[in-house]
N, C-alpha and C positions, 0 to 999 in steps of 0.2 A: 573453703573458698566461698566467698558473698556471692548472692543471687547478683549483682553487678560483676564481678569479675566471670562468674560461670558466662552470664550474656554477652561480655565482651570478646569470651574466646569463643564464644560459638559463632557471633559475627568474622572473628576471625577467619576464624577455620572456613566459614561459606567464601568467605572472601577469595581462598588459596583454591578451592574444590575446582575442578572443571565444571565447564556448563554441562549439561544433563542434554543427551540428545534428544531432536525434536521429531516428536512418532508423526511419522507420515500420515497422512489420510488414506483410507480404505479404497478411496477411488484411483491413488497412485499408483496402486497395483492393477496390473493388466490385464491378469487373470490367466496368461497363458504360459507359464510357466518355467518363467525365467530363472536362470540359475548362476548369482544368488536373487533373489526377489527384493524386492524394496523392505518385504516386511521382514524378512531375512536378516537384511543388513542392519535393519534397529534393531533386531533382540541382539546382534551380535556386538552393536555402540553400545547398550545398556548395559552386556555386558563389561564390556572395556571401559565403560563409564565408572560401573560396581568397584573394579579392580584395581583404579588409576585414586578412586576415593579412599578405598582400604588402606593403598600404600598410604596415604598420605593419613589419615587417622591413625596411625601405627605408626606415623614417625619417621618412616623408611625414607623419604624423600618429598619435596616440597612441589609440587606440580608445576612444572615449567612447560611450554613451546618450545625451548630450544634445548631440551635435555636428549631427546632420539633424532640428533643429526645422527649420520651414517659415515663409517671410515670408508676408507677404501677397500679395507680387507672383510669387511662386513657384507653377507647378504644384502643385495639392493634394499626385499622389501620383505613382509613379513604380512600374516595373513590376521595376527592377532595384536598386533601391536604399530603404531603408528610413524613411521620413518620422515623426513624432512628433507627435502633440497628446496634450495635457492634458485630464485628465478634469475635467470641470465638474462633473457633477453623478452621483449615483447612485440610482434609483427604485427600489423592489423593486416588484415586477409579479405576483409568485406566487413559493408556497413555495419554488422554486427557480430564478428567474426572474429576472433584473435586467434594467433598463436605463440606458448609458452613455450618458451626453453626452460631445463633447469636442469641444473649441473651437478652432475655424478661424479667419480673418482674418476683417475682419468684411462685407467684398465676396466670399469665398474661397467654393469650394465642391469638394464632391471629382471632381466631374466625372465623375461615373457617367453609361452610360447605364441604363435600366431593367433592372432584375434581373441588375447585376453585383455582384461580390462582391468584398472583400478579404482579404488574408493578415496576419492577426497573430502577431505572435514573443514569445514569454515567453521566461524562464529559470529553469528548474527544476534542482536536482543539477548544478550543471555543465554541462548542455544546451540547448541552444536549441529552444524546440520551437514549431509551429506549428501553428494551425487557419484556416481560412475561415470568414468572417462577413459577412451580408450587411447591412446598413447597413438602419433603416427607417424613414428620415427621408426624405422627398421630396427624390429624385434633386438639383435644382435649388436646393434648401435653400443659404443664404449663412450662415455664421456659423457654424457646427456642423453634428456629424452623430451621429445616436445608431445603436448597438448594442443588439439586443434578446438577450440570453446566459442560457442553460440552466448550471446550474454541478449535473456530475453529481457525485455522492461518491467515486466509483473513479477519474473522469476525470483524465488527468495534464494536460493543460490546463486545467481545474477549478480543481487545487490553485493553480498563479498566478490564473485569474482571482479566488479568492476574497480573495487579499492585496490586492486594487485599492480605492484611497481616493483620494477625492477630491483633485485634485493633483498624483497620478502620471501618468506619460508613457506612452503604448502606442505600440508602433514600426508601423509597416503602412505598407504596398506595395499595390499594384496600380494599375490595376480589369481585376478578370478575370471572362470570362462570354460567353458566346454569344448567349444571346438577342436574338434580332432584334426591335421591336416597331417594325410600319408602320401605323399610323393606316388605320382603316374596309379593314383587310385581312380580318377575319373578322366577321361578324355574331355570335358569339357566343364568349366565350372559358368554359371551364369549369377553375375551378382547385381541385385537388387536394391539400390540407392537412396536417399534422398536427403539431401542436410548435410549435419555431422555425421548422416549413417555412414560416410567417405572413408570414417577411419577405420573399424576395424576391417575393411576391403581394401584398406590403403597398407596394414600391417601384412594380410596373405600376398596381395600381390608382391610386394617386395620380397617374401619369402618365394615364391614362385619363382620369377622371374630373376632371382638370383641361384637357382639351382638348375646346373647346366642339363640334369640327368631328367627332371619337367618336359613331359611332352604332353601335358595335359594345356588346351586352350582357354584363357579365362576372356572372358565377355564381361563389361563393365558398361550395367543400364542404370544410367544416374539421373534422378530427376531432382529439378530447379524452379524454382519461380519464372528466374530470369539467368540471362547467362552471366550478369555480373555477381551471380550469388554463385555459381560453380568453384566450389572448392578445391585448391590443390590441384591446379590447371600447370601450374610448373611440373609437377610431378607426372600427370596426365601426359602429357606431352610426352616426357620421356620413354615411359613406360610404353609407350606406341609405337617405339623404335622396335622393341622385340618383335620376334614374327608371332608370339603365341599371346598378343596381347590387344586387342579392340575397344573400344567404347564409345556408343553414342549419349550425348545428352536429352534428354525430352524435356524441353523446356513450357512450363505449362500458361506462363501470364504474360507469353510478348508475340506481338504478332510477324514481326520482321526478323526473320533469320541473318539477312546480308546487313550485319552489325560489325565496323571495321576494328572489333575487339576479337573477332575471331583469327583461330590461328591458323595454319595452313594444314590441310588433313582431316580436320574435326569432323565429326558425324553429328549435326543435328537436326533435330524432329522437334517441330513445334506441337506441343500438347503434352498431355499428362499420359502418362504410359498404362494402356489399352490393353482389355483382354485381346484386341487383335494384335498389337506389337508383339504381345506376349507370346502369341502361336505362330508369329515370325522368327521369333529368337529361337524359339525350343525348335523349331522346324518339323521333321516328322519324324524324325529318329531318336529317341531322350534316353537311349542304352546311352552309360556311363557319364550322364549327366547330370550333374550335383546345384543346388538351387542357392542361394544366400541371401538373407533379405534383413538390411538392419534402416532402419527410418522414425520417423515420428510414429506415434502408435496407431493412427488410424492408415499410415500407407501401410507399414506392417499388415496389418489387418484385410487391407483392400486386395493387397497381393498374394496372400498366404488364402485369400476366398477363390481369387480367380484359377490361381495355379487346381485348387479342389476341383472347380466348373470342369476345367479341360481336364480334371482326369488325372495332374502330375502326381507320381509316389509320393506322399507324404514324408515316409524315412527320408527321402533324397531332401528333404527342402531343411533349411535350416536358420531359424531369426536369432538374430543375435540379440 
C-alpha cells in the first residue's frame, strides 16, 4: 500500500469513527456526591467511545446513529450501550422551557424506577457531549416518555438541544439513580424544588399518588422566579385533587401575587424560600419525615446548609 493510499484510508476511517466525547471541566462537578458524577459518566463515554471504534476498526460494523433503534420486545434502555427514539412531539412550556415526546413500542416502557434519570448524547463541533435528564412522564408510562428541558443560551448542550424537530432521533442510555421509594415508609415526604428540579418530584409523586395503599403525605416547596416560569402547573393542579397531596410556590422576583394566571386553590408566597419557611414546613414533629431537594447547584447547596442549621437528620435528606 503507497504512503497516499495508507493516508486516504486513515482519513477515511476518521471520517466513519464517532466524535470522541467531551471531558467536562473540574468545576462541573459539585463535589457532593452524586451518583453517577459527571466525571463518572465521561470515563464511562470514553469508554463506549473505545468500543464503538474497535467495532469499527475490526470491521464488524460501520458506525451509524440509526443502528440502536429499539423494537418492541427489546429492553427500553441499557446502561452501556446507547438506544434511540424519535421525537413525536414538541410543547413549549415557558420562555425557555420545552417538552419532548418520544415514541416507544406501544406495550414498551423505559423501565425506571421513581426518580431515576437518563444520559443523553448530542453532537456539537466534533464532540459528543452529554447531559442527564430526568423523564416526567409516569415511570410505568407504555408508549412514550417525555423530557421536561431548560435550553440555556451559553449552554453547550443547549445549542443541540435547540436544533431538535420533530422526527429526530435522541440516543440515551441508562436508568441511573439511587433513590429508593418504599411505600408508608415515611408519614410525610417534604420536597424541595426549583427549575427543572420539578421532574424527578414530578416522577415520585405520580408514583405516590397512584398507589391507593400511600398514606404517607407529600409536600411540594417549589421555587420560581416568577409564576410564569412554574413548571407543570397542569399537572400541579391535578395532583392537588388527592387528600395527601399540597404545594406552595415561593416565587422569588415578582412583587404582586394577585396575577389573573393564578388558578384557583394555589398556595403562594412571595420570596425565595427561608430558613424560616423551612421551620414552618418541617413544624415541630420531623419523626417520619423524609426531605428531597433536586435544583440548580447553589439552591441544592443553600438548602441542604439550612436544613444542617436547624438540626434536620442528614440520612433523612436526600439531593438528587
Amino acid at each position: 500500500m503507497s504512503e497516499t493510499d495508507e493516508t486516504s484510508g486513515l482519513r477515511e476511517l476518521s471520517r466513519i469513527l464517532p466524535e470522541k466525547p467531551e471531558k467536562p471541566l473540574d468545576s462541573d462537578c459539585c463535589g457532593s456526591g452524586c451518583v453517577p458524577c459527571v466525571l463518572d459518566i465521561y470515563a464511562e463515554e470514553l469508554a463506549i467511545w473505545e468500543q464503538e471504534c474497535a467495532r469499527i476498526k475490526a470491521g464488524e460494523t460501520s458506525y451509524s446513529r440509526s443502528d440502536s433503534t429499539v423494537d418492541a420486545e427489546s429492553p427500553a434502555l441499557s446502561l452501556t450501550d446507547y438506544h434511540r427514539y424519535q421525537i413525536e412531539s414538541i410543547i413549549q412550556e415557558t420562555h425557555n422551557t420545552w417538552r419532548y415526546r418520544c415514541r416507544l413500542g406501544r406495550n414498551q416502557s423505559l423501565g425506571l424506577s421513581p426518580g431515576q434519570h437518563v444520559v443523553i448524547r448530542g453532537h456539537l463541533s466534533d464532540k459528543a457531549i452529554t447531559r442527564q435528564y430526568t423523564p416526567v412522564s409516569y415511570v410505568s408510562c407504555k408508549g412514550f416518555f417525555e423530557l421536561l428541558i431548560k435550553v440555556y443560551e451559553d449552554g453547550r448542550m443547549s445549542q443541540v438541544v435547540k436544533t431538535w424537530q420533530v422526527g429526530d432521533w435522541l440516543e440515551v442510555r441508562g436508568p441511573f439513580g439511587t433513590l429508593q421509594y418504599l411505600p408508608n415508609k415515611y408519614d410525610r415526604i417534604i420536597m424541595l424544588a426549583a427549575g427543572t428540579g420539578i421532574a424527578p418530584m414530578a416522577q415520585l409523586i405520580q408514583s405516590i399518588l397512584a398507589n391507593e395503599e400511600e398514606e404517607g403525605k407529600v409536600r411540594l416547596v417549589y421555587a420560581c422566579r416568577c409564576y410564569e416560569e412554574v413548571l407543570m402547573r397542569k399537572e400541579i393542579a391535578e395532583w392537588r385533587r388527592f387528600w395527601n397531596f399540597s404545594a406552595v410556590f415561593a416565587i422569588s422576583q415578582q412583587q404582586d401575587a394577585n396575577s389573573s394566571l393564578h388558578q384557583y386553590g394555589e398556595e403562594i408566597i412571595l420570596g425565595r424560600i427561608s430558613q424560616d419557611m423551612l421551620v414552618k414546613e418541617l413544624g415541630e414533629n420531623w419523626e417520619g419525615t423524609r426531605i428531597l431537594i433536586c435544583g440548580t447547584r447553589s439552591f441544592d447547596a443553600e438548602m441542604q446548609q439550612m436544613l444542617r442549621t436547624l438540626g434536620f437528620p442528614e440520612h433523612r435528606v436526600f439531593k438528587f
